[in-house]
N, C-alpha and C positions, 0 to 999 in steps of 0.2 A: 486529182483523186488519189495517187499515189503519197503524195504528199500529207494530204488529210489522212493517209491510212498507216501510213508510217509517223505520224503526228500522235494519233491515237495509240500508235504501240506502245510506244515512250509512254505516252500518259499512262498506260496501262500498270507499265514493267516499273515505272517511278510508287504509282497505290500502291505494286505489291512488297515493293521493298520500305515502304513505309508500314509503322505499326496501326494499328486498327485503330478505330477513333474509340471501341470498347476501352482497348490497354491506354488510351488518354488520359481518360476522363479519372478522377478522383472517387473511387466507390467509399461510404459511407455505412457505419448504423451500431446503434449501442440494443442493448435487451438486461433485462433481468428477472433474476429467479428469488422465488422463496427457498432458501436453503435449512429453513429452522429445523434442530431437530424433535427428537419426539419425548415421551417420560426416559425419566431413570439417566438421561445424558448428565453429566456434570458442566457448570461453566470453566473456560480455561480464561486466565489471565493474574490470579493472583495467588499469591506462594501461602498465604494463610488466611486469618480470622475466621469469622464464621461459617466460613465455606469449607474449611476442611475439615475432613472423619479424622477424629482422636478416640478413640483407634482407630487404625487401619481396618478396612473392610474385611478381617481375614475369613469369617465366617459368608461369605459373598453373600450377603444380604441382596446386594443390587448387581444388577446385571451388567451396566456400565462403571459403577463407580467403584473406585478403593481407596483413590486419596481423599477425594474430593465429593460433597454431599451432592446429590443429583436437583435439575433445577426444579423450581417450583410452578413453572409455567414460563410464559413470554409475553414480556411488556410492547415488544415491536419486533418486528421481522427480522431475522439474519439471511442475508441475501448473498447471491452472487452477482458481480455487477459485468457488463463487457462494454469494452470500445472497440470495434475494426474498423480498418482502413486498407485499404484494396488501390492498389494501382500498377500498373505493364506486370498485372499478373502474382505481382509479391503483394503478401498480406500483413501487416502491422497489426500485433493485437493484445492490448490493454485487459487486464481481469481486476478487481478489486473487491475481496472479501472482507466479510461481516467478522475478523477472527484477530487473534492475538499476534497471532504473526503465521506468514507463509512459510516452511521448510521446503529446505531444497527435496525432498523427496515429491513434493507436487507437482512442481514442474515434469522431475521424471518420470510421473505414473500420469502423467495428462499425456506428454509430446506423444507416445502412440498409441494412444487415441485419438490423435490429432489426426494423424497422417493422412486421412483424406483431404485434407483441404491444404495439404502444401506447404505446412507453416514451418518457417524455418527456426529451429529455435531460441536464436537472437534476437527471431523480431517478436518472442512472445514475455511479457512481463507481467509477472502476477506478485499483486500487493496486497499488504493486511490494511486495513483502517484501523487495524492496532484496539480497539474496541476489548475490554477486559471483563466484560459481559458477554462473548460469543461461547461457541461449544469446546468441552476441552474432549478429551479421550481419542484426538487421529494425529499424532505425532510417533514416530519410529524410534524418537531419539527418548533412552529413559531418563537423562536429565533433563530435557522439560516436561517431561510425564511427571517426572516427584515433585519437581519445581512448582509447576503451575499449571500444568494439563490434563492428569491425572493417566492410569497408563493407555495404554492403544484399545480402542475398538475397533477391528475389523469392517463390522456391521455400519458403525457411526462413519468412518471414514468412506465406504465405500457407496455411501449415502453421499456423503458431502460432492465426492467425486462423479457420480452422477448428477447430480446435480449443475455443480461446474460446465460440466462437457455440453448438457442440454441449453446453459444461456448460452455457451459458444456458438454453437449450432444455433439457437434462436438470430443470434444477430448476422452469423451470415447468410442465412437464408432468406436477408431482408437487404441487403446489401442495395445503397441505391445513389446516384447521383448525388454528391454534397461540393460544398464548400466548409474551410475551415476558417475561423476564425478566434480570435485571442485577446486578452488585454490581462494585465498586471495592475493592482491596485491594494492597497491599503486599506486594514482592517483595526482599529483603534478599540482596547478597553477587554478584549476575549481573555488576553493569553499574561501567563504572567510564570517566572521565572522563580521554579521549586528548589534552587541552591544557590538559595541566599545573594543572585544577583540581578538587583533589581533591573527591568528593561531589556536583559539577554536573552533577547526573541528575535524573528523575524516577523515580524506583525504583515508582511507582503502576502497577496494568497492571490498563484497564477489561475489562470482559465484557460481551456481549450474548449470550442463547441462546436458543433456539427450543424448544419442548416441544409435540407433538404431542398435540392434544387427544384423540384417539381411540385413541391408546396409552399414553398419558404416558410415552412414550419422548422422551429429548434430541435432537435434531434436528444442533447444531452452532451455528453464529453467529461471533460477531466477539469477538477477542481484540488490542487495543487497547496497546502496551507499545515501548519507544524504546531497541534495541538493534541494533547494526551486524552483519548476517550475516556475520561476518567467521574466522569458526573456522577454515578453510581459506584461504592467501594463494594468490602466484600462482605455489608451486611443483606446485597440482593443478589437472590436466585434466581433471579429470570433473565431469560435471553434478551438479549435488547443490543442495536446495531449502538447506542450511546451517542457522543456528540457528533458525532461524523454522520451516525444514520440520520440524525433531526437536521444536519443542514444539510445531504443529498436531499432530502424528501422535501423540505423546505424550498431550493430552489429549481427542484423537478416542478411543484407545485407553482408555483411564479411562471418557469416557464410555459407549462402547459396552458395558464390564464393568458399568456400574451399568443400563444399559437390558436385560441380560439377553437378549441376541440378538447376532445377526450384522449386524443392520445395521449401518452405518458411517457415522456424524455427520462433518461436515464444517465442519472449522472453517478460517477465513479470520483469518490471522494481517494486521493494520495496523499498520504503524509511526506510530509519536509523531514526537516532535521528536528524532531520531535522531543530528543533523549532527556533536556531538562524542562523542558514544554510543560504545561499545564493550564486546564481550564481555571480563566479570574475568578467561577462561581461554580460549586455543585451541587448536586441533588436536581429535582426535576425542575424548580426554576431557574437553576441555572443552565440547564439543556435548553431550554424553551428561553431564555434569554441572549442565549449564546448565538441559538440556535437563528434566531428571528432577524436579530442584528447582523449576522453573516449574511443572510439571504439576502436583504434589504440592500447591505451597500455591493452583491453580487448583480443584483437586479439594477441598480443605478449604474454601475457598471458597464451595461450591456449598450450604453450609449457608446461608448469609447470603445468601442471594438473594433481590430482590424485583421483584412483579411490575411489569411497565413498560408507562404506557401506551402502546397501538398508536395513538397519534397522531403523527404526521411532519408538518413545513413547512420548505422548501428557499427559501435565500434566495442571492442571487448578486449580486455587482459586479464590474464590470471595474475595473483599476486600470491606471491609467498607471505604467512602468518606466524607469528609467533605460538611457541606452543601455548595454547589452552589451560586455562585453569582458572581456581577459585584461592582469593590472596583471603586470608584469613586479616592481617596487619590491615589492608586498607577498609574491611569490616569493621575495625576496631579499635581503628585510628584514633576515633575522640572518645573512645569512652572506658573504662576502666582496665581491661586488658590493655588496651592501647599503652597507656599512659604508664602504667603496671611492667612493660616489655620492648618501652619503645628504645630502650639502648639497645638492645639484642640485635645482632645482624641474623641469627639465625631464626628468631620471628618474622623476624620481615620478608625474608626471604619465602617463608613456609608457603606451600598452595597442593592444594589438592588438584593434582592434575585431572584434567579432561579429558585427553589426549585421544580415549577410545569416541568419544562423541562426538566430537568436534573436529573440524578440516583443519587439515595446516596449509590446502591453499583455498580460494578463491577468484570466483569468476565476476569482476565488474564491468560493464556495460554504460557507453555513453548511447545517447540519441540524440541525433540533429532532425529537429524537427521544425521544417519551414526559419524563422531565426532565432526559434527555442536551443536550446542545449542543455537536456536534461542527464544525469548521471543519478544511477541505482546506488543503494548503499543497502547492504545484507544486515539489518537491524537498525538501530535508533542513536543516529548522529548527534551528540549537543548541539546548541545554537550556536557555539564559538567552533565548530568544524564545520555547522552548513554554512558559514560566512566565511571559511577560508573555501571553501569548495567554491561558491558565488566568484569570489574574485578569483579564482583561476579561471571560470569560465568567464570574468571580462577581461581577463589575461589576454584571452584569444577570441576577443574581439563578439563576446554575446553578453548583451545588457539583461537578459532574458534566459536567466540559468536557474533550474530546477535541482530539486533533490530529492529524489525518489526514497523516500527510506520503507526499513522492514520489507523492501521488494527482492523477489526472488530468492532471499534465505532470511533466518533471523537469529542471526551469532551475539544475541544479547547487545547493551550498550558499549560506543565509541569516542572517546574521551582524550582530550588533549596531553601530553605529559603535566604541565601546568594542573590539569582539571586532577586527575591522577593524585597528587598531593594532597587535593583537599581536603579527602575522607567524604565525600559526596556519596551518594544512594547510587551513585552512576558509576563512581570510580568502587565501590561494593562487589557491584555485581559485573564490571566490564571483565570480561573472559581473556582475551590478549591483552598484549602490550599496547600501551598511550600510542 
């Protein structure tokens, strides 16, 4: 009896210095919100045509707008999207908005109101779908206010940010047993290369999805692919998530038909290295063509899935930047100024600095995620820098390397020194140095 009961201590004293079979297990769940907003907002994503007031609004006709004419309705939803993952207590958590890019001020005015739920804020990553159809007027910075967002609304922003916090909140409070699962695969005929080089894409589009262990229904996840929302230019005023929203909804839909129910998976579409990216087709059959075709070989896909492990490590460096500015010379490289000044060192030289709006440093972020290795990029990468970023990540031994772009800030386009010469739309407007 002695023995049995000193048998049992052990057993006892071993449970409790072991973790709980809760902090084991892998928690799970995505949610989303309708974030649209209402009359008089203007759309953010493009620097003119028909969408901007000539003149400026100085008589405040509108309540929102001054650069830019307010929308005329919404063609489809601008959402906020969420992924969590929970486990020994840390939470990983994925956002992915309906908008032009995320600035680093969202993060700062989310994290405390986060603070109930613990999240450290390394492991929180919030991305644009880049969509140049979402709402403009909730930026702090006034050069993309003139640029392409028109200036701050309080009201609109603070809109939007509730919004945000509430899908937060929706999906942890549904947090539940998953499994994760993944596959990489090949998307042929979408995407095609807007300076002048034919084929410079990554035609690859990764997957993350969630599968609830107590239904084995699909849950949603992450849809990983380097293409410009661009189907609609700026002769339309209405909100619209663009190609990114038609192929979340697209294979939300597919998978809700294989889970046999009404529920509604939620998928959070991430941009690659998008910066010379563009849709092969636009206007609305090109969304709905793009759009059909992505699903389809997403859906075939789902055969070749494997499981992934629920291990994650977040690693972060700050980097020093070049000072900020706008080069006038690479504006007007090939066209008659250019050509007009191109002996001049002191043209070339010229830039309207930024200095006051712009970081001179930067915070970058990898993720290991089960034998992903994903790395963020504060705006819109070319395709010849998300392929030098890919092979550094099989440098160090992951066949399976992601690129987060426009996540967590969005400091305009990043461009090779190479790219830089060319007088490109990219090398125009890139803010730092190649």
């Amino acid at each position: 009896m002695k023995n049995l009961m000193k048998l049992g201590f052990c057993f006892a004293f071993i449970c409790l210095q072991l973790p709980n079979a809760h902090s084991q297990k892998l928690y799970g769940a995505t949610a989303h919100i309708n974030i649209t907003p209402g009359k008089g907002v203007p759309l953010g994503g493009y620097a003119g045509g028909k969408r901007r007031l000539i003149p400026w609004d100085i008589f405040r006709r509108y309540r929102h707008s001054k650069y830019f004419k307010p929308n005329t309705g919404v063609r489809d939803e601008i959402r906020s999207k969420v992924m969590v993952l929970e486990k020994n207590n840390e939470k990983l958590l994925f956002i992915s908005l309906d908008l032009i890019g995320a600035i680093d001020h969202f993060k700062k005015d989310l994290m405390p109101r986060l603070s109930i739920y613990n999240l450290k804020p390394e492991n929180v990553f919030i991305t644009a779908t880049h969509t140049h159809s979402g709402p403009g007027a909730i930026t702090y910075n006034p050069f993309w206010a003139m640029f392409a967002m028109d200036k701050f609304s309080r009201k609109v922003y603070n809109d939007l940010m509730d919004g945000i916090v509430e899908s937060i909140s929706m999906a942890i409070n549904k947090l539940e047993p998953v499994k994760l699962y993944s596959n990489r695969f090949e998307i042929d005929g979408v995407q095609k290369n807007r300076s002048n080089k034919p084929g410079n894409f990554d035609n690859h589009a990764n997957l993350v999805l969630l599968k609830s262990i107590a239904t084995d229904k699909w849950l949603g996840g992450l849809f990983n692919f380097a293409i410009h929302p661009v189907a609609f230019g700026t002769n339309n005023r209405k909100f619209s998530a663009d190609i990114s929203g038609a192929i979340e909804r697209k294979i939300e839909s597919n998978l809700r038909t294989l889970n046999n129910d009404q529920t509604v998976p939620t998928m959070l579409f991430i941009q690659a290295a998008l910066g010379d990216v563009s849709p092969a087709k636009r206007g609305e059959e090109g969304l709905e063509t793009i759009s059909n075709h992505v699903a389809k070989k997403t859906l075939a896909s789902l055969s070749n899935m494997k499981e992934l492990s629920p291990y994650w490590e977040v690693g972060q460096t700050e980097v020093q930047l070049s000072r900020p500015g706008f080069s006038l010379y690479r504006c007007t490289k090939n066209g008659i100024l250019g050509k007009l000044f191109r002996w001049s060192r002191l043209y070339r030289k010229l830039k309207i600095g930024l200095r006051r709006w712009f970081p001179r440093r930067e915070k970058l972020y990898s993720l290991k995620l089960g034998d992903i290795l994903m790395f963020t990029w504060p705006g819109e990468p070319t395709a010849t820098l998300g392929k030098y970023l890919q092979n550094v990540g099989k440098n160090h031994g992951y066949d399976n390397t992601w690129v987060l772009g426009v996540t967590n800030n969005h400091l305009a386009y990043f461009v090779t020194p190479e790219e830089a010469k060319e007088g490109t739309r990219e090398a125009c407007t890139m803010l730092y140095h190649p």
